[in-house]
C-alpha positions, 0 to 999 in steps of 0.5 A, a space after each residue: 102645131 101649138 105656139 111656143 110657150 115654154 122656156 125649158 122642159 124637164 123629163 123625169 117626174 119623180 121627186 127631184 124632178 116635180 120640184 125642180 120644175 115648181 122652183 123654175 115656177 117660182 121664178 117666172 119660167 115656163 116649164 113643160 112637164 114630161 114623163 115616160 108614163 104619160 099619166 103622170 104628166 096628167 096627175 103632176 098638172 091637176 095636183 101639185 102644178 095645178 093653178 101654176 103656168 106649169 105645162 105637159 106633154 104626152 110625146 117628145 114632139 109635143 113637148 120640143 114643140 112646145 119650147 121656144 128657141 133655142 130649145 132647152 130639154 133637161 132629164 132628171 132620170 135614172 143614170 145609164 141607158 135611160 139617159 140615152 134612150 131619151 137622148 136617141 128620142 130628142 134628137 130627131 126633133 131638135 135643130 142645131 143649137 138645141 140644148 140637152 141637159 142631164 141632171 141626173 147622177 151620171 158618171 162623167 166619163 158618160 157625159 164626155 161622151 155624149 157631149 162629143 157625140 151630140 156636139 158632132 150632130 150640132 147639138 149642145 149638152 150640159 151635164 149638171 150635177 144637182 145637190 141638196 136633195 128634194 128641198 134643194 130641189 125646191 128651194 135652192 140647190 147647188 148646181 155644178 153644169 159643166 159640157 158644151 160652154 156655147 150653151 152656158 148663156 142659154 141656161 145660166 138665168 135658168 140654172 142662176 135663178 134655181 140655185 141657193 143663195 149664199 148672201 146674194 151670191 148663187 151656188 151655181 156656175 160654169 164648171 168646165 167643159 164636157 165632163 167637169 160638172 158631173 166630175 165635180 159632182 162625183 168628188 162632192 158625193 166622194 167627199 159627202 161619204 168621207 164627211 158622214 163616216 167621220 161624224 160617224 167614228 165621232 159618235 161610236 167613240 162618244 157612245 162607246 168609249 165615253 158612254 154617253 146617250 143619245 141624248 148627250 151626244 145631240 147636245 154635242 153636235 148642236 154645240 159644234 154646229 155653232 163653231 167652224 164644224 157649222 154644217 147641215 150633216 152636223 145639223 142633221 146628225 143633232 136631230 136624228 140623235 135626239 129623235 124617238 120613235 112612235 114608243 118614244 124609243 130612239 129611232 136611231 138605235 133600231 136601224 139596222 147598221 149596214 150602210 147602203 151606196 149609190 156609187 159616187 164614193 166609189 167612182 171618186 176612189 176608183 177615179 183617184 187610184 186611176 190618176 194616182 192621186 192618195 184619196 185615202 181618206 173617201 177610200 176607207 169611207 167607201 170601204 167601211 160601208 162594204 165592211 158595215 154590209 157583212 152584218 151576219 159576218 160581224 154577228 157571227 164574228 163579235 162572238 170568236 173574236 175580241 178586243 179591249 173593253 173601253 173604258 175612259 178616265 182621263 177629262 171627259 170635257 177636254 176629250 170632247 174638244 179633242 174629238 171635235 178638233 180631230 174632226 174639224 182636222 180630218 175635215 180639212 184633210 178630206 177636202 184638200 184630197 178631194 180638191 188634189 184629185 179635182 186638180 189632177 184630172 183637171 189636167 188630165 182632161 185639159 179642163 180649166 176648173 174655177 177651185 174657189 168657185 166650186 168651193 162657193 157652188 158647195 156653200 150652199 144648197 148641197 149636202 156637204 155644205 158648211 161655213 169651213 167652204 167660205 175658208 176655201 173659197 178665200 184660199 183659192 181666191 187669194 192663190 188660184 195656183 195653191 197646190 194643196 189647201 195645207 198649204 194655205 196659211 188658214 188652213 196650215 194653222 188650224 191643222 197645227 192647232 187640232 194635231 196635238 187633241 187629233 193625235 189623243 183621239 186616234 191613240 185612245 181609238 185604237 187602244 179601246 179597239 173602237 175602229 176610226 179608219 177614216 179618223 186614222 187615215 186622215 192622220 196618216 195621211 198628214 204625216 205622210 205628206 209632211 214628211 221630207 222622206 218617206 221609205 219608198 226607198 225601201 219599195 223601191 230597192 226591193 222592186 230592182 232586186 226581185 224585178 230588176 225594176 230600177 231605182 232613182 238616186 237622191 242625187 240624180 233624179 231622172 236618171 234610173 239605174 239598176 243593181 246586181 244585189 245578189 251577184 248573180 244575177 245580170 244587168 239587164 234591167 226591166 223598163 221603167 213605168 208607171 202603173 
């Protein structure tokens, strides 16, 4: 048997997980390489490894052979069964206190799984989300670990070393027990959906109603990635609208407009609507994706169905400045509903999440990283308790200042018929949640009338009663809950 040498292995040799294992390189930690296709290994150490103190394995065993104690295995496969199958392989191989790690995109209910299932077996599990995409990967990522805490000082100078850097602050720390790092993952995926559509609306109503070129619009985002919209999809968004084609044409405007999904977004909306929680703002992102999908439908139909022309004579320069406020403002709404849906399941799952270290675990490295993180981080290190981040003072204050330009947006949106449905969710959402009474009243007189459902009273809370509207019906009333 050969001598231990490696400090950590990492299955999975497809891009994230070659650059994952170069970035732990650049750090000084040996790393044995391994993939199902063997051969890959092989390719992986004469080509991009080749002159590193990168190692390979052509089995399991040899691989867990080749680990120091504790032994620390990392997957960076595809989520679902494959996850499993190598977990099933590992195990007969590792002793107790040997740390499994997935990296992949896994849904956090399957890793509150496996960390009970392995923990049973005297094993450690750590399930990471990993964000930032391939130069994340080799670089710097932001890495959110969550499941067994026992095993978070064998992995913590690993993880640590690898992740971005804001100052000299890493991107990376505990987020909470069995699920939590790949929940946190899931709601930065949600909220990365969210932030996409509405740079979207942005540029639809840029393009449509005000008529600007692509070009325009780039010099646009290059001009808001300088103020409190700082963000890499900002950044992003600049440079692909200016890029042309090999024929000098705008790439952008030959892709063909329906929008793919992996599922996170819709884990997060399916998530939200379990726990009872008004994620509307990632809801209608996901759903404008499923709308955008229908391509013939929306070919088919742009030819029966009209709308207005849009057209603009109001200032165009104050009109920017107003689409950038309802954008900066809509911004905030979806995190502060991604932070409320972070914050309930954290109850319900009995997890003690850090709000202001997640917020510094996005600073950097990942996609929905942005300077308008660091204002969340300091909310929640100012008031860990903050119920909701409209509440902070900061946050309470640039809301105000934008509502007045967010409002015009919405408004000219609707009456141009250029679809803003997470731009106007956000704005219903505030609304909504500002309001002292909302008519749920109403909802809730017309509950008892058709189904004896019961209401509450203003001035009895707690207390359900029930009313014979009609006169002829009985008094028997229909039990309370919760659906």
């Amino acid at each position: 048997m050969s001598e231990p040498v490696a400090d950590i292995a990492l299955i999975g040799l497809a891009v994230m997980g070659q650059n994952i294992i170069l970035n732990m390189n650049d750090h000084g930690f040996v790393v044995c390489a391994f993939n199902r296709t063997v051969e890959k290994v092989d390719r992986f150490l004469e080509n991009e490894a080749k002159g590193t103190k990168i190692v390979g394995a052509h089995s399991v065993k040899e691989m867990v052979d080749k680990l120091k104690k504790p032994r620390r295995v990392m997957m960076l496969v595809k989520a679902g069964k494959a996850v499993d199958a190598f977990i099933e392989q590992l195990i007969p191989h590792l002793e107790a206190g040997s740390i499994i790690i997935d990296g992949g995109n896994s849904e956090y209910v399957d890793s509150i799984r496996r960390c009970k299932e392995l923990e049973a077996k005297k094993l450690l599990f750590v399930g990471s989300g990993v964000s930032g995409g391939e130069d994340g990967a080799r670089y710097g990522a932001s890495l959110m670990p969550g499941g067994s805490p026992d095993a978070w000082p064998h992995v913590k100078n690993i993880f640590q070393s690898i992740a971005a850097k804001v100052g000299k602050e890493p991107c990376c720390d505990w987020v909470g027990e069995n699920g939590a790092g790949h929940y946190v993952k899931m709601v930065h995926n949600g909220i990365e959906y969210g932030d996409m559509q509405l740079i979207c609306e942005t540029y639809h109503i840029m393009k449509l109603v005000l008529g600007m070129n692509n070009d325009e619009i780039s010099e646009v985002f290059a001009e808001w990635n300088k103020g409190e919209l700082d963000s890499f999809l900002i950044e992003i968004t600049r440079d692909i609208m200016k890029f042309r084609d090999t024929d000098n044409v705008h790439l952008l405007d030959k892709i063909r407009d329906a929008a793919g999904q992996k599922g996170t977004g819709k884990w997060t909306a399916i998530s939200a609507l379990e726990f009872g929680m008004p994620l509307t703002l990632i809801g209608e992102s996901v759903f404008a994706r499923c709308l955008s999908s229908l391509k013939d439908e929306r070919v088919i139909a742009s030819k029966q169905l009209s709308g207005p022309t849009p057209s603009f004579t109001g200032d165009r320069k104050q009109f920017l400045e107003d689409l950038k406020q309802a954008l900066y403002a809509s911004k905030i709404i979806s995190y502060a509903q991604g932070f409320m849906l972070m914050r309930e399941a954290a109850k319900q799952f009995n997890w003690n999440l850090n709000y202001g270290g997640i917020a510094l675990m996005w600073r950097g490295g990942c996609i929905i990283r942005s300077v308008f993180l660091g204002k969340i981080q300091e909310a929640f290190d100012k008031n860990p308790h903050l119920t909701n981040l409209l509440l902070d003072d900061f946050f309470k204050n640039a809301i105000q200042n934008a509502q007045a330009g967010w409002r015009k947006v919405v408004a000219t949106a609707v009456t141009n018929g250029v679809p803003t449905p997470c731009l106007s969710t956000a704005l219903s959402f505030f609304d909504g949640y500002r309001m002292e009474k909302v008519p749920a009243n109403l909802i809730q007189a017309q509950r008892d009338y058709f189904g004896a459902h019961t209401y509450e009273l203003l001035s009895d809370p707690g207390k359900f009663h029930h009313t014979n509207w009609t006169g002829h019906g009985g008094q028997i009333s229909s039990s309370s809950y919760n659906a």
